[in-house]
C-alpha positions as CSV (number, residue, x, y, z in Angstrom):
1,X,0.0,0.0,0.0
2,X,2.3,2.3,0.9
3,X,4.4,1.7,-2.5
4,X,1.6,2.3,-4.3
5,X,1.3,5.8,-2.8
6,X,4.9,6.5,-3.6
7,X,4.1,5.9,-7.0
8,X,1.1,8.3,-7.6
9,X,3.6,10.8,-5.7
10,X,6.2,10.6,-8.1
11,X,3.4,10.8,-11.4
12,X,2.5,13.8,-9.5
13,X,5.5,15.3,-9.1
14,X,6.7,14.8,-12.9
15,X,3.3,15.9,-14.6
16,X,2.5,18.5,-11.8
17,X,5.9,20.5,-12.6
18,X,4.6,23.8,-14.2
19,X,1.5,25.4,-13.7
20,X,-0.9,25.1,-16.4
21,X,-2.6,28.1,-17.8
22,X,-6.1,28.0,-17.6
23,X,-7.9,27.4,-21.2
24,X,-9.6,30.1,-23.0
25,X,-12.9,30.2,-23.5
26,X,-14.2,29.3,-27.2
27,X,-16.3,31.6,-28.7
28,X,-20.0,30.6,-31.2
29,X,-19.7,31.9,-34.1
30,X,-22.8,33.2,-36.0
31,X,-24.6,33.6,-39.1
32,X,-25.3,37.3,-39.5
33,X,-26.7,39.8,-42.7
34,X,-25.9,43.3,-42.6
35,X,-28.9,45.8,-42.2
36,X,-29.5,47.6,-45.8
37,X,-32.3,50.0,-46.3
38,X,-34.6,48.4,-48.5
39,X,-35.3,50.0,-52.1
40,X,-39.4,50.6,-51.8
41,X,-40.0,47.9,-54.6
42,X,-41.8,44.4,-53.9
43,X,-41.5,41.6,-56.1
44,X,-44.2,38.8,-55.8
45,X,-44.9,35.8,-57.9
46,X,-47.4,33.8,-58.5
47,X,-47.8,30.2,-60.5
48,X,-50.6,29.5,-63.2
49,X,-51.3,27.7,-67.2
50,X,-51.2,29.0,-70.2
51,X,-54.0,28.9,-71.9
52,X,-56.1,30.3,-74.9
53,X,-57.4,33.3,-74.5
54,X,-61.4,32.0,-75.0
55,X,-62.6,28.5,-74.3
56,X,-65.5,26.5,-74.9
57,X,-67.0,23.7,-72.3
58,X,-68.3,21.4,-74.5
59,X,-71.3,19.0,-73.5
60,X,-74.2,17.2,-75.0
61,X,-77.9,18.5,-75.2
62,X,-79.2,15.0,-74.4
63,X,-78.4,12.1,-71.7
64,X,-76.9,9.3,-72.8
65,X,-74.3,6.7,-72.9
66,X,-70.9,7.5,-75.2
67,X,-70.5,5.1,-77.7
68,X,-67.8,6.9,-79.5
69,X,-64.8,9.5,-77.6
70,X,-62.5,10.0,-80.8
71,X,-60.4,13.0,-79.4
72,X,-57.6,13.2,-77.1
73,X,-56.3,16.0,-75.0
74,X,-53.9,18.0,-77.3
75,X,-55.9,17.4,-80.6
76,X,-56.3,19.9,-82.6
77,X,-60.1,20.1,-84.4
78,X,-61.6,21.6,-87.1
79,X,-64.9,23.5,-87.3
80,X,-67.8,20.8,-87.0
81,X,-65.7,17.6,-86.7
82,X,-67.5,14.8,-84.2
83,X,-65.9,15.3,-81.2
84,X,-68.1,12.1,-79.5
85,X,-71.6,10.3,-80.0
86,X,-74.3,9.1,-78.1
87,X,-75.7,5.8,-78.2
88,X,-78.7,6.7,-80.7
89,X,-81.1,3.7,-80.4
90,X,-83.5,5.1,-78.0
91,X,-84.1,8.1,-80.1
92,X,-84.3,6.0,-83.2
93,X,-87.1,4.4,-81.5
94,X,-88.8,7.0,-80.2
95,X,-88.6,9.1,-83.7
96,X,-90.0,6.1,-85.5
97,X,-92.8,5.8,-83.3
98,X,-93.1,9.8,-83.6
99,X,-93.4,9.7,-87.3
100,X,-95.8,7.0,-86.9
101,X,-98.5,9.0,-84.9
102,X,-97.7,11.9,-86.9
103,X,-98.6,10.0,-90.0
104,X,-101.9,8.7,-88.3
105,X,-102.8,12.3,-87.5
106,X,-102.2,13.1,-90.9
107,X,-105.0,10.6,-91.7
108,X,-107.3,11.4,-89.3
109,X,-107.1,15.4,-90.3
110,X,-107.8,14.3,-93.4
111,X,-111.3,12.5,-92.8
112,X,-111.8,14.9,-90.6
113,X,-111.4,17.5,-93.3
114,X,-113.4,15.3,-96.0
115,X,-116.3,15.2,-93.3
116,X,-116.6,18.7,-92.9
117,X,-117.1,19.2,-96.3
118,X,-119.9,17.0,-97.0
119,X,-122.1,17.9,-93.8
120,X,-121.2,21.3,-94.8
121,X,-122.5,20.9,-98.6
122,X,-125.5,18.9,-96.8
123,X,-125.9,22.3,-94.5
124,X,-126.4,24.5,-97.4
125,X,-129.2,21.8,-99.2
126,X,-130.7,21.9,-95.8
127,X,-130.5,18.4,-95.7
128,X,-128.1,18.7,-92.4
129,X,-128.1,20.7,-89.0
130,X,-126.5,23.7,-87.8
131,X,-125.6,21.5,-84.9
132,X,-124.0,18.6,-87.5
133,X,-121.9,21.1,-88.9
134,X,-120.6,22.9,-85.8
135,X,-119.7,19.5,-84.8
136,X,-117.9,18.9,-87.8
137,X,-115.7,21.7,-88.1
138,X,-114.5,20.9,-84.2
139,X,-114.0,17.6,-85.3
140,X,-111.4,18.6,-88.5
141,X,-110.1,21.5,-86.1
142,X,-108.8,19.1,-83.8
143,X,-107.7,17.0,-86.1
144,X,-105.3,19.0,-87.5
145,X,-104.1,20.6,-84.0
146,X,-103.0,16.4,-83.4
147,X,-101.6,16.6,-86.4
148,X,-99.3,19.5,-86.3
149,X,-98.8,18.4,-82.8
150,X,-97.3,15.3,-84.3
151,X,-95.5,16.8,-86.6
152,X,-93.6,19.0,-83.8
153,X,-93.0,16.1,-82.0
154,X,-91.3,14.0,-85.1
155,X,-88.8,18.0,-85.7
156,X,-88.0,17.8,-81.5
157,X,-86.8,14.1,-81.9
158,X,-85.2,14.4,-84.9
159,X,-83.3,17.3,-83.2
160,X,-82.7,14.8,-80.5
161,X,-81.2,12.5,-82.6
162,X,-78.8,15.2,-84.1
163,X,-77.9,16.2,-80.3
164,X,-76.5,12.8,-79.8
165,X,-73.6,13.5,-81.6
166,X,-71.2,16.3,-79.8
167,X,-69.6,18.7,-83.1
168,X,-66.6,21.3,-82.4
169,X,-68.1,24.6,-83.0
170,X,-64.6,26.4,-83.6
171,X,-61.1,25.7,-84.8
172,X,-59.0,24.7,-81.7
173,X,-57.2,22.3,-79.5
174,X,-58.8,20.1,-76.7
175,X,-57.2,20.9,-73.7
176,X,-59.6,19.0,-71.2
177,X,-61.3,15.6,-71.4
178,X,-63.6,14.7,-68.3
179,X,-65.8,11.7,-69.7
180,X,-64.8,8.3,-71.7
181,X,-66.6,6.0,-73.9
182,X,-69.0,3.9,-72.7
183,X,-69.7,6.4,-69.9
184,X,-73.4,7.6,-69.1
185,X,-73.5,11.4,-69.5
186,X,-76.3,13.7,-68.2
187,X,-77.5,16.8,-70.7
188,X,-75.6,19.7,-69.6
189,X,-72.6,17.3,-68.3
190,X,-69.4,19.0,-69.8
191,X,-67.5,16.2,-71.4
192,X,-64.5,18.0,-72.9
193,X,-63.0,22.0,-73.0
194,X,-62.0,23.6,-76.5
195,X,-59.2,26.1,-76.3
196,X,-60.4,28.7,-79.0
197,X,-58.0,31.4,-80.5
198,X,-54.7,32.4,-80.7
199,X,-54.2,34.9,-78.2
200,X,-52.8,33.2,-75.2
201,X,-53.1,34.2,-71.3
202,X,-52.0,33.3,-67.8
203,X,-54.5,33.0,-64.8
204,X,-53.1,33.2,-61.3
205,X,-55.2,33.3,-57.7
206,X,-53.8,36.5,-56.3
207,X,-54.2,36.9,-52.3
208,X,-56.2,39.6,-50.9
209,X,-53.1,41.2,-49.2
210,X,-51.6,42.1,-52.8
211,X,-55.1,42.3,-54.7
212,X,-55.6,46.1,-54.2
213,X,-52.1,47.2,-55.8
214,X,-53.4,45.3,-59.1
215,X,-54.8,47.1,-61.5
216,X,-55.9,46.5,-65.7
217,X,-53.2,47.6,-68.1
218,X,-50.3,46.5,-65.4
219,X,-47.3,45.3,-67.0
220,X,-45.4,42.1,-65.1
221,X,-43.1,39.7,-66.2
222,X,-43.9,36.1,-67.3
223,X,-41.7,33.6,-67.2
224,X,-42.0,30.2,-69.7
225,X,-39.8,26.9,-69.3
226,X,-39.4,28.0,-73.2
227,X,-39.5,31.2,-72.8
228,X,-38.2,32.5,-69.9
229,X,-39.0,36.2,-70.0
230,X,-41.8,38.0,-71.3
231,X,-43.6,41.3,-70.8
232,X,-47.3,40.6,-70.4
233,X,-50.3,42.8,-69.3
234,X,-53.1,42.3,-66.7
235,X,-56.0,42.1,-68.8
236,X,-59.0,41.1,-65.9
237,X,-58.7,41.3,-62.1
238,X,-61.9,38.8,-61.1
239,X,-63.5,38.5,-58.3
240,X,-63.1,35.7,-55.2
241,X,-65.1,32.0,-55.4
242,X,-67.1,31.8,-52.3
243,X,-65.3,30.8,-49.2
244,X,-61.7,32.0,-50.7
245,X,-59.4,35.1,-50.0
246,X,-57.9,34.7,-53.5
247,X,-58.8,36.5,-56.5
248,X,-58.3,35.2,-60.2
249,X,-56.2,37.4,-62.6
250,X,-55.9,36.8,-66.3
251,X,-52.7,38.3,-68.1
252,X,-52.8,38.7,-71.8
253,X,-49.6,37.9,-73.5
254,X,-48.2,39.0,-77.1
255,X,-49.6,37.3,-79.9
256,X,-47.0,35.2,-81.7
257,X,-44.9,34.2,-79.2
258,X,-42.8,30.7,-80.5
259,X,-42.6,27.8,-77.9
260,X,-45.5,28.8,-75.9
261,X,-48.5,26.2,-76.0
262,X,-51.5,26.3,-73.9
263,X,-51.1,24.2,-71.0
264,X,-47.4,25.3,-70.0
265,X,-46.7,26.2,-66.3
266,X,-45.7,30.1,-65.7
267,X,-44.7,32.2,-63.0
268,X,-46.1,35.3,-63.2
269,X,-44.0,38.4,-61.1
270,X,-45.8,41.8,-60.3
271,X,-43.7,44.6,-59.1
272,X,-45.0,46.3,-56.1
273,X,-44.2,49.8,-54.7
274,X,-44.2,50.4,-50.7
275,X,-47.5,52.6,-50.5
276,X,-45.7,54.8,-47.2
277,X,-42.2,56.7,-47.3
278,X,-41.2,55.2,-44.4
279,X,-37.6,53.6,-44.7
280,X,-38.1,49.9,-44.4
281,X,-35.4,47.1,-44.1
282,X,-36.5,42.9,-45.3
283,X,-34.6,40.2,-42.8
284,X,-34.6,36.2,-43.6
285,X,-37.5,34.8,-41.3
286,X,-35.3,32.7,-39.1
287,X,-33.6,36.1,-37.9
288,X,-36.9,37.4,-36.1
289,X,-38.0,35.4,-32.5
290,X,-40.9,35.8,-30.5
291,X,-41.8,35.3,-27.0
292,X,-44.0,36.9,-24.2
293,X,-42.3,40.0,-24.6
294,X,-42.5,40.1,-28.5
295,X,-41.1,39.8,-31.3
296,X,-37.4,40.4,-31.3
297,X,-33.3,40.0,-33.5
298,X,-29.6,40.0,-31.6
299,X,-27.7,42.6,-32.8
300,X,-23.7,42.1,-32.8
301,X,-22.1,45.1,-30.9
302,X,-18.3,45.5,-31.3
303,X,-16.0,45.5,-34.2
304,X,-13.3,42.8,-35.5
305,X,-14.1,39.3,-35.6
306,X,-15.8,39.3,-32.2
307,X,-18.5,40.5,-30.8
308,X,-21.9,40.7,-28.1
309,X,-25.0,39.9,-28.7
310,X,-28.0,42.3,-27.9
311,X,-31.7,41.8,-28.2
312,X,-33.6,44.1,-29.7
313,X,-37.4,44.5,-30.3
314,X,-38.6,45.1,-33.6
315,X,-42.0,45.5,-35.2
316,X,-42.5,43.2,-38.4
317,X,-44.7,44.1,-41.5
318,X,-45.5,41.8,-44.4
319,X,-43.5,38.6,-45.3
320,X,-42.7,37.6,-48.7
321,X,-40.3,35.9,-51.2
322,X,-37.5,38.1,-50.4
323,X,-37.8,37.7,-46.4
324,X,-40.0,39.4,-43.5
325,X,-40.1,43.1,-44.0
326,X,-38.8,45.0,-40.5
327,X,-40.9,48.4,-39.7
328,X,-38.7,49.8,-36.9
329,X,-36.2,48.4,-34.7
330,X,-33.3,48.0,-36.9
331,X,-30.6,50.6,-38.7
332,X,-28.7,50.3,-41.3
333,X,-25.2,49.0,-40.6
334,X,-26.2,46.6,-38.1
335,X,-25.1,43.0,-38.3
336,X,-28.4,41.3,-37.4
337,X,-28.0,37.4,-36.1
338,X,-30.0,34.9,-38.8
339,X,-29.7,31.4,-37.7
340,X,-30.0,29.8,-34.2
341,X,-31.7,32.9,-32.5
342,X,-33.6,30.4,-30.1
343,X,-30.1,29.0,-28.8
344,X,-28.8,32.2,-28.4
345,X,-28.7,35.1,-25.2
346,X,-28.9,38.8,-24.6
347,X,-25.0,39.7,-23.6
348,X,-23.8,36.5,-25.1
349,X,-19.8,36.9,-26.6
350,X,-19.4,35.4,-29.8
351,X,-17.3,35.2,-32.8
352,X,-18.3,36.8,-36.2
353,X,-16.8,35.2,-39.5
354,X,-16.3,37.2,-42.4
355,X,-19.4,37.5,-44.9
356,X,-19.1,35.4,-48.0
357,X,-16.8,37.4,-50.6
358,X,-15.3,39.4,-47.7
359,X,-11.0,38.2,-47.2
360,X,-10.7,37.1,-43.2
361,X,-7.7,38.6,-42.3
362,X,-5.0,36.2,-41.3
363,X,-3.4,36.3,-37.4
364,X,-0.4,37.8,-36.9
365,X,2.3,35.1,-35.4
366,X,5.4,34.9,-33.8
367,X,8.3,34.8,-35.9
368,X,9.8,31.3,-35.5
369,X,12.7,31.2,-34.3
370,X,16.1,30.2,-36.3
371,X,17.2,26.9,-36.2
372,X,15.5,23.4,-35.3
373,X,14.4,23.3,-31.8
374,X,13.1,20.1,-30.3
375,X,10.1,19.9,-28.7
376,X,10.4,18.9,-25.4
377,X,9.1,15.5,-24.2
């Protein structure tokens, strides 16, 4: 036992010879931005379709089941070519059966007819009533009221008939099909859209927040996986579907634009101007925290490569693409903490890295001195 303690004595002794200097403390480095003063211009974009600039929902004027669906999304159609058929047998029935009471009450206006002329020839001999001949002219009256009747009837079923096939009423391309052959349609049921012209458009859902600086005759910038920038113009600013804070704008673009079909995705980008004077500065989200007290951003106080970090309150305005636009709170100049704000304390020393592009200036060092030296063991 008491070798062993002259053991860790000696260890003690040998590592325990100089003083060590206590270790210096190693300071966080942060993610900052420097505070500019924001330029008064917004840019906001919103996604939407080209498509042509007037359309045409396309359904049948009778029920029915589809018997024939020779189109295709993308086809392009002429003027009055069948776009799809119905089955037709029922009306083929029904007009046959038409035509067949029409052609009775053809024959019965006739007699009818034939009768009132003899009792009426009688009437005048005095060899018939006034009473037989007020009975026969009802008689060929009604007659020929079924008969035209019939006749109507056979014209509405024949138009029927003609219903049961769906024509294109324009030149265009089908850019929507929403039924399939063999399907049982309802009249009215839209079974396909037509894209009509050659004037394209964009239509975007706008929020209500941004709705009021739109206006007709704006000009914004359109962007096209084949065409990635062109100048289009606000053509309609609609109004919101029930239930929604989001309002539909159409933008016209130029006619012959190459590369640009009807159905390509586009982003369409208004330019906004800040409707007060007052100088306003736009901070990444993750730079602004908020607790009991507020809303608040650490500011880095000092110069050089270090620094401390202060809280500061600021009010917020409106968010968007570029970041979250600060009111008041913050001045130009200031290096403004952006990442890890949560994790972070008011009077808190840290160490500031040079901005990406900026040189980081290297240490100064002792000169070494001449010679080889060896370390000492």
């Amino acid at each position: 036992m008491k070798r062993t303690i002259a053991i860790l004595a000696l260890i003690g002794v040998a590592c325990g010879g100089e003083d060590e200097a206590p270790a210096e403390p190693v300071l966080r480095a942060v993610r900052y931005v420097v505070v500019a003063e924001d330029d008064g211009a917004r840019q906001r974009s919103f996604s939407g379709a080209v498509r042509a600039g007037s359309q045409s929902r396309l359904s049948f004027q009778v029920a029915g089941r589809i018997t024939e669906f020779p189109v295709k999304v993308g086809d392009g159609v002429r003027r009055g070519q069948r776009i799809a058929a119905l089955d037709p047998t029922d009306y083929q029935i029904q007009l046959q059966e038409a035509r067949a009471s029409a052609a009775q009450a053809r024959a019965q206006s006739r007699s009818a007819a034939a009768t009132y002329d003899r009792i009426r020839a009688l009437y005048e001999n005095r060899n018939a009533s006034r009473q037989d001949l007020d009975n026969a002219r009802a008689n060929r009256d009604g007659a020929q009221a079924a008969s035209a009747a019939a006749s109507q009837a056979v014209r509405g079923l024949q138009r029927q008939l003609e219903y049961a096939t769906l024509t294109a009423p324009d030149d265009g391309t089908i850019s929507e099909v929403s039924a399939e052959a063999n399907e049982v349609v309802a009249a009215g049921q839209v079974v396909a859209v037509l894209q009509v012209g050659e004037q394209l458009e964009v239509a975007v859902d706008v929020p209500e927040s941004h709705i009021n600086r739109i206006s007709r005759g704006d000009e914004v910038e359109v962007a096209v996986d084949s065409q990635p920038s062109i100048t289009g113009e606000v053509y309609e600013v609609g109004v919101p579907m029930a239930g929604t804070a989001v309002f539909p704008v159409t933008i016209r673009l130029p006619e012959g634009l190459e590369g640009v079909r009807q159905g390509n995705t586009a982003t369409v980008t208004f330019q906004f101007e800040v409707e007060d004077s007052a100088a306003k500065h736009i901070l990444p989200v993750t730079a602004v925290g908020e607790d009991r007290e507020g809303r608040f951003v650490f500011i880095v106080e000092g110069e050089g490569d270090t620094g401390t970090l202060r809280r500061v309150g600021v009010e917020v305005g409106d968010i968007g693409a570029e970041g979250l636009e600060i009111v008041d709170g913050v001045e130009n100049g200031q290096r403004v903490v952006t990442a890890g704000v949560s994790r972070v304390r008011d009077g808190l020393e840290v160490r500031v890295p040079p901005l990406e592009g900026e040189e980081e200036e290297a240490p100064a060092s002792e000169e070494e001195p001449e010679g080889d030296e060896e370390a000492e063991g």
